[in-house]
C-alpha positions as CSV (number, residue, x, y, z in Angstrom):
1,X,-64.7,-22.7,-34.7
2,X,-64.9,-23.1,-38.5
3,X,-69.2,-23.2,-38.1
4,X,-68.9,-20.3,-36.0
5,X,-67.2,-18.0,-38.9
6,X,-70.1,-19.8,-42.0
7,X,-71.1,-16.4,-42.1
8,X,-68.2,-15.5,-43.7
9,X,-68.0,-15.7,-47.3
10,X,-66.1,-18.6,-48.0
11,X,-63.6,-16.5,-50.7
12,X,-62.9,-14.4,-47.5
13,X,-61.8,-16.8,-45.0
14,X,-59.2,-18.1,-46.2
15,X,-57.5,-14.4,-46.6
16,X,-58.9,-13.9,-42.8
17,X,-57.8,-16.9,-41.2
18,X,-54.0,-16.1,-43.0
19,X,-54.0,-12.6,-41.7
20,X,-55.3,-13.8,-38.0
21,X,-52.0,-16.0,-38.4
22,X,-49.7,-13.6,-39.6
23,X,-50.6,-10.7,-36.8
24,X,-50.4,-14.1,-34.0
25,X,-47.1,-15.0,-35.4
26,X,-45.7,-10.9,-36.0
27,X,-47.2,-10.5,-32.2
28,X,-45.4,-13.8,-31.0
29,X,-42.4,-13.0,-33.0
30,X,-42.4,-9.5,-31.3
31,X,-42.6,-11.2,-27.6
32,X,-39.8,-13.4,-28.2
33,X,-37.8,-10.9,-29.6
34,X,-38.3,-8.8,-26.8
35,X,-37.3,-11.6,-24.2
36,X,-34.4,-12.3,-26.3
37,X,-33.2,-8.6,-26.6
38,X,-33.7,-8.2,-22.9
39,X,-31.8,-11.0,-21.9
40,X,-28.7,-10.4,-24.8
41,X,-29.1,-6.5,-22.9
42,X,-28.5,-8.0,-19.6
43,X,-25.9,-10.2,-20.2
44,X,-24.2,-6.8,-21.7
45,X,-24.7,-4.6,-18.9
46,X,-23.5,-7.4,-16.7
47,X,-20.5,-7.9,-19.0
48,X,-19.8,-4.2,-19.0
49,X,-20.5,-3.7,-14.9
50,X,-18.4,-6.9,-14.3
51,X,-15.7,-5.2,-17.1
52,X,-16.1,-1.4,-15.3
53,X,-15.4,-3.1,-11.9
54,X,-12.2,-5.3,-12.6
55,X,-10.9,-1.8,-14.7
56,X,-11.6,0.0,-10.9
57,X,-10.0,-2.5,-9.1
58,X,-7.0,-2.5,-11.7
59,X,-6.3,1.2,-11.3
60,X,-6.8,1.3,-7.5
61,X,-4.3,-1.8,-7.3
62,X,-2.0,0.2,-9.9
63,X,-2.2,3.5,-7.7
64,X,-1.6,1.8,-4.5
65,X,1.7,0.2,-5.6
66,X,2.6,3.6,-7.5
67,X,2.0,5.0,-4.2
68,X,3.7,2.1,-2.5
69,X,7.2,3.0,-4.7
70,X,6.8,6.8,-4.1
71,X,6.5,6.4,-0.5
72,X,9.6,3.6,-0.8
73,X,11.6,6.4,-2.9
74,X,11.5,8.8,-0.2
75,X,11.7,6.5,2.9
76,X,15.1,5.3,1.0
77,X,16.3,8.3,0.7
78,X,15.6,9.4,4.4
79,X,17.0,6.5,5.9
80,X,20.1,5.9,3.9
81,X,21.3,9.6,4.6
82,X,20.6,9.1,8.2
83,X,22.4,6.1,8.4
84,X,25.4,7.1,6.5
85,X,25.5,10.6,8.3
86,X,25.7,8.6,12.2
87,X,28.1,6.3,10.3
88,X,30.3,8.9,9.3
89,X,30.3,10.8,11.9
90,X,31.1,8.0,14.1
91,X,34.1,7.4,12.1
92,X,35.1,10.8,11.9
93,X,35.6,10.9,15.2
94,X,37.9,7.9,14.8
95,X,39.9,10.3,12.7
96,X,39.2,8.7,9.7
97,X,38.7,11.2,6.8
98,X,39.1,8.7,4.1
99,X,35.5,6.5,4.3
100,X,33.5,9.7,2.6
101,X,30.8,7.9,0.3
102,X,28.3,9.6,-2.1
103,X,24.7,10.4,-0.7
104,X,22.6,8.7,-2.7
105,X,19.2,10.5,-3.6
106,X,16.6,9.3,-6.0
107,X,16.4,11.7,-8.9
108,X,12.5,11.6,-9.0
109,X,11.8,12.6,-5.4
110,X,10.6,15.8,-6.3
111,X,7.7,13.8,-8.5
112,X,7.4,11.4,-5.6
113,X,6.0,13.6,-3.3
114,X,4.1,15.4,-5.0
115,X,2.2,12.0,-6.3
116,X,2.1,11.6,-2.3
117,X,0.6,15.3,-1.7
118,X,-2.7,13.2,-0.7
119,X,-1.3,11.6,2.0
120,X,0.5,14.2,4.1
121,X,-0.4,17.1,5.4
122,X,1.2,20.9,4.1
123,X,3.0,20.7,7.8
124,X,4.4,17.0,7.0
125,X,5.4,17.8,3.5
126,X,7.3,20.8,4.5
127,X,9.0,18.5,7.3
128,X,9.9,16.0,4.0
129,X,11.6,19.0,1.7
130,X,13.4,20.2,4.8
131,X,14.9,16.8,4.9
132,X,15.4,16.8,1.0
133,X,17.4,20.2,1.2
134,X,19.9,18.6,3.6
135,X,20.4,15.8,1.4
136,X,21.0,17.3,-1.8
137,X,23.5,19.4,-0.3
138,X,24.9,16.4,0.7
139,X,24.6,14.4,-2.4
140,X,26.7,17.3,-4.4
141,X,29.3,17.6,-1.6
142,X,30.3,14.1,-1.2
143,X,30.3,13.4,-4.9
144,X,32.8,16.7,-4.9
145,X,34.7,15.7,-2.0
146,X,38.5,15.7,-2.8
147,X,40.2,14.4,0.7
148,X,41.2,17.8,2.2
149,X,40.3,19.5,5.3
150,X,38.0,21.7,3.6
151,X,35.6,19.1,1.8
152,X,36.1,17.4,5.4
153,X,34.7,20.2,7.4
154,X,31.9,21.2,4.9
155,X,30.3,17.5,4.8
156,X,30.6,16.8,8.3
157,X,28.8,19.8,9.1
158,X,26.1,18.5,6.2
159,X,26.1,15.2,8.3
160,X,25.7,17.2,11.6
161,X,23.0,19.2,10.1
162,X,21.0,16.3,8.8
163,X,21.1,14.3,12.0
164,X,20.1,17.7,14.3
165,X,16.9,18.3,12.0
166,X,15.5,14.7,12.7
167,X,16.8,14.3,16.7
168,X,17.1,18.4,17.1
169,X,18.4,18.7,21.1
170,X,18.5,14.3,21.6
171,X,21.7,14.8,18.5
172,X,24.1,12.9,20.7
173,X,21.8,9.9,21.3
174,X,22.4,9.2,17.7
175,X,25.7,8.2,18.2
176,X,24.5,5.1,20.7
177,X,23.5,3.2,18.3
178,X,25.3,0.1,17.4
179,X,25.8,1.1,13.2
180,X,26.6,-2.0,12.6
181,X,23.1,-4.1,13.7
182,X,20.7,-1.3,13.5
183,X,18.0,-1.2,11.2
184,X,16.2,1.7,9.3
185,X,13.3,1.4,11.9
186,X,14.9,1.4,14.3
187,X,16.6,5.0,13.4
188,X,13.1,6.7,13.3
189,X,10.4,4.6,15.5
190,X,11.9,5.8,18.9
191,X,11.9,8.4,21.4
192,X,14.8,10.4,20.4
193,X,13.8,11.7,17.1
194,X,11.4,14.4,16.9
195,X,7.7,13.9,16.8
196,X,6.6,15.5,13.3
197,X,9.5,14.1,11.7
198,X,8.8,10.2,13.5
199,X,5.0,10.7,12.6
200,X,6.0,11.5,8.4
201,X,8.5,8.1,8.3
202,X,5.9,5.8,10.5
203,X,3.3,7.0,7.8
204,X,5.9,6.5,4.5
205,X,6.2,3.1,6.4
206,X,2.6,2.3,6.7
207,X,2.0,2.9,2.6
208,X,4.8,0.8,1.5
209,X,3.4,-2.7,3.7
């Protein structure tokens, strides 16, 4: 190679041969800084993909089990009136106007729902503030109730009311139920209770599991 460049001046060569080595090495260097960029790049975007996708699956896990504890909220509420209204008018009947316990009610169930607005139709959230109308009414009567006939009256019409909306003309197959070994299901997943408001607790039921 040397005897192929004699031609050139012997003061030159030396610069030319250093120059030839310098763009080789700046062209090599380039090349391997490329590969090296585009590998750090991908490792990045795979870091942030990987990153982007456990955040997703965080806050779909996070708004599931919000949703999860709305539903529960709500479900509880439902439930624990009906219960206490067939228990209380079963024992009403016994003559016993003493066992009058607050209705409890979750003080975020108006937030609850709407957080659940998503998963119910207009018709089926209507069905769940009808329900929620009974039982405040009946969560500020029995925590007012003083023991006299008139508190009596008023909060075992509340507990007739409630029970009516869900069974509407079934109202006296409530009272076959043995209070003391039924469950919640079983107080809603039947044939006595009407459709809508079966089909709204079934659903409530299906986003807590």
């Amino acid at each position: 190679m040397l005897e192929s460049l004699s031609f050139i001046p012997a003061n030159l060569l030396n610069p030319i041969i250093s120059s030839v080595s310098i763009i080789i090495g700046a062209i090599l260097g380039g090349i391997f800084s490329w590969l090296i960029n585009k590998s750090s790049t991908g490792r990045t975007i795979e870091t942030q993909s990987k990153a982007e996708k456990a955040n997703r699956e965080y806050l779909n896990q996070n708004n599931a089990l919000r949703l999860s504890q709305y539903a529960t909220i709500i479900q509880l509420d439902i439930c624990t009136t009906l219960f206490q209204s067939i228990r209380m008018l079963i024992e009403f009947d016994a003559e016993n106007k003493t066992g009058v316990y607050p209705i409890p009610m979750n003080s975020n169930y108006a937030g609850a729902i709407v957080a659940l607005a998503k998963e119910f139709s207009l018709k089926e959230m209507s069905y769940i503030y009808q329900l929620y109308g009974i039982i405040e009414k009946l969560n500020n009567d029995t925590k007012g109730y003083h023991y006299d006939e008139k508190h009596y009256l008023l909060i075992k019409e509340d507990y007739i009311m409630f029970i009516k909306k869900l069974y509407g003309d079934n109202f006296s197959y409530a009272f076959n139920f043995d209070i003391d070994i039924v469950t919640y299901e079983n107080l809603y997943n039947n044939d006595i209770i009407k459709s809508g408001y079966k089909n709204v607790l079934i659903k409530l039921e299906n986003i807590t599991n």
